[in-house]
C-alpha positions in Angstrom: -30.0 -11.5 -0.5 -26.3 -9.5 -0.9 -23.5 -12.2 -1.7 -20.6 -12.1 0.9 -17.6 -11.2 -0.9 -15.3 -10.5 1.9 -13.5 -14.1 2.9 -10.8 -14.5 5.0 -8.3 -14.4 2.7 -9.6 -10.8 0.4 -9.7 -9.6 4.3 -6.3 -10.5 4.9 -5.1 -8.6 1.8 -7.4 -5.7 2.4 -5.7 -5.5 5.8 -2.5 -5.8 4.7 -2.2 -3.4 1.6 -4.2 -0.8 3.9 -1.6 -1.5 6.5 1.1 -0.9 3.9 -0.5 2.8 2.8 -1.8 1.4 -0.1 -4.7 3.8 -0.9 -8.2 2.4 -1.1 -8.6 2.8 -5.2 -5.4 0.7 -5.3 -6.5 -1.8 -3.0 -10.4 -1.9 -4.5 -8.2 -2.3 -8.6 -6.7 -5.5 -6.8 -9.6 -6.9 -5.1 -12.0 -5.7 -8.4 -14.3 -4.4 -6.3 -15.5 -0.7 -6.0 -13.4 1.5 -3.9 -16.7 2.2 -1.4 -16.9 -1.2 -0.3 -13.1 -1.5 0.6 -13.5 2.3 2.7 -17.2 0.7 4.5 -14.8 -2.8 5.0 -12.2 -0.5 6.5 -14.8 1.1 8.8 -16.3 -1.7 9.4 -13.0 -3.8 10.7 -11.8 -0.4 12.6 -8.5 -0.5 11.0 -6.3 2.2 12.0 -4.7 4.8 9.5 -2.2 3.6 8.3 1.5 5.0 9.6 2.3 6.5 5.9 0.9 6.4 2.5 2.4 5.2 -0.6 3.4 8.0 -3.4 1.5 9.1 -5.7 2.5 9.0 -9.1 1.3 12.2 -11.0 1.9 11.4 -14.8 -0.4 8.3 -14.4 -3.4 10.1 -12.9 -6.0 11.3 -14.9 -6.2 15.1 -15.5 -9.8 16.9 -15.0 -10.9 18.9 -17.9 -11.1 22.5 -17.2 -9.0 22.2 -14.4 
């Protein structure tokens, strides 16, 4: 049997960082969960894209090798 992690209140803050444009890896880092289960949460709550999305900051991202 799966343990229901989503309460009311890591749904509320799901809903409102994705609300803000928070990006789903942001919003899994802060919930420390893995980044599918906030995008199937997402889904499953039918939220709507959000109006804008945060920046992206380059120098902190992670370069591929070989790319």
């Amino acid at each position: 049997m799966a343990v229901d992690t989503w309460n009311d209140e890591r749904v509320a803050t799901l809903s409102k960082m994705w609300a803000e444009g928070y990006s789903a890896t942001r919003i899994a880092a802060a919930l420390e969960c893995s980044r599918n289960s906030v995008i199937g949460k997402i889904t499953r709550l039918k939220l709507p894209p959000p109006d804008e999305k945060l920046p992206v900051i380059k120098d902190k991202l992670k370069s591929c090798p070989g790319a």
